[in-house]
C-alpha positions as CSV (number, residue, x, y, z in Angstrom):
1,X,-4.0,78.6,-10.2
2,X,-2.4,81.1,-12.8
3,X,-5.1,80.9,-14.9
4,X,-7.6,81.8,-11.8
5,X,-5.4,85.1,-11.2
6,X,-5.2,86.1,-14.4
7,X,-9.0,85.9,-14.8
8,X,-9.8,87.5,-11.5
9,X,-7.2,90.6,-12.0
10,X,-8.7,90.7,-15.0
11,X,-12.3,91.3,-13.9
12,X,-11.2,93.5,-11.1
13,X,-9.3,96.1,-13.9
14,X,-13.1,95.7,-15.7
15,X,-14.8,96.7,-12.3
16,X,-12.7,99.6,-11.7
17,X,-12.7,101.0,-15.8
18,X,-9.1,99.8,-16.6
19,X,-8.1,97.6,-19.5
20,X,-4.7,98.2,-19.1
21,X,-3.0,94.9,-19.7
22,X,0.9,94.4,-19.0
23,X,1.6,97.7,-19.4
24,X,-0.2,98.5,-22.5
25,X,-1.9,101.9,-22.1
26,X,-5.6,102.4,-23.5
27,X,-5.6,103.5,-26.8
28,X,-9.0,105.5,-27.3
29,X,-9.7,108.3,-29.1
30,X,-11.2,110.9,-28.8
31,X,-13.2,112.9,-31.5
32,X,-13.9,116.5,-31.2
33,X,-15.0,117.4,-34.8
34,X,-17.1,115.3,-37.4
35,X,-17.5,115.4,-40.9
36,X,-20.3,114.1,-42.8
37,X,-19.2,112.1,-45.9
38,X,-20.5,113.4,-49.5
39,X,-21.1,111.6,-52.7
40,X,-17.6,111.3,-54.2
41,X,-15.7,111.2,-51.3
42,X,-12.9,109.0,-50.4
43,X,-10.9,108.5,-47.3
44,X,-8.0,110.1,-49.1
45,X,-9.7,112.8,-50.5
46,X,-11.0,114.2,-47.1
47,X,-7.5,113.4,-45.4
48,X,-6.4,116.0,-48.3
49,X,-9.3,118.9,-47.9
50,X,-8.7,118.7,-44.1
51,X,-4.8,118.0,-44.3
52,X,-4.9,115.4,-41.9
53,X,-2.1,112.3,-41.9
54,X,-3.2,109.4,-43.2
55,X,-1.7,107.6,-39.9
56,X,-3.7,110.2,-37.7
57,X,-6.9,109.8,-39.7
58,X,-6.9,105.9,-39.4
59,X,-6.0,106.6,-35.8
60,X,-8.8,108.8,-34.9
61,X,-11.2,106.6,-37.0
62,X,-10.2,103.1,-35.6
63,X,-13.0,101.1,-37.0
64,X,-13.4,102.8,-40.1
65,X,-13.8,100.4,-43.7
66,X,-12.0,103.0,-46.3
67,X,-13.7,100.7,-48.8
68,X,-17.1,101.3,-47.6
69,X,-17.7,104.8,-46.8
70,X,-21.2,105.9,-47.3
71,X,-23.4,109.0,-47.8
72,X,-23.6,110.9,-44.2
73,X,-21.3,108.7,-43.0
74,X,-19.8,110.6,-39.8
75,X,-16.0,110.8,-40.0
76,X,-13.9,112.4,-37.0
77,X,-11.5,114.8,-38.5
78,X,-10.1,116.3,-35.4
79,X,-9.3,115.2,-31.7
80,X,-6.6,113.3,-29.9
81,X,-5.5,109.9,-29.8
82,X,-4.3,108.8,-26.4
């Protein structure tokens, strides 16, 4: 009978654009400048020309493979994390 609750309040948070679960707020964020990567670059050396934390930057760029950046590769360099 749990297991049926949690599904359906599940679904219903879905429905209605929530994914808040127990109290954990979303976590997306939003980009409001990009950067396209050069030959050369490196994660830390545009963290360096834009001064940007490295905790922001990896923030801001959630899914981003540091060991796999490519040419014109689109980098967010500036926004917020909520």
């Amino acid at each position: 009978m749990l297991s049926l609750l949690l599904i359906i309040s599940m679904a219903e948070a879905r429905l209605f654009g929530s994914t808040q679960v127990f109290g954990k707020k979303d976590s997306t964020p939003e980009c409001v400048t990009v950067h396209g990567v050069v030959s050369g670059e490196t994660c830390f050396s545009v963290t360096q020309t834009y001064n940007l934390t490295t905790d922001f930057f990896i923030a801001i760029n959630p899914n981003l493979n540091c060991s796999a950046l490519f040419v014109g590769q689109w980098l967010c360099i500036s926004g917020t994390v909520v």
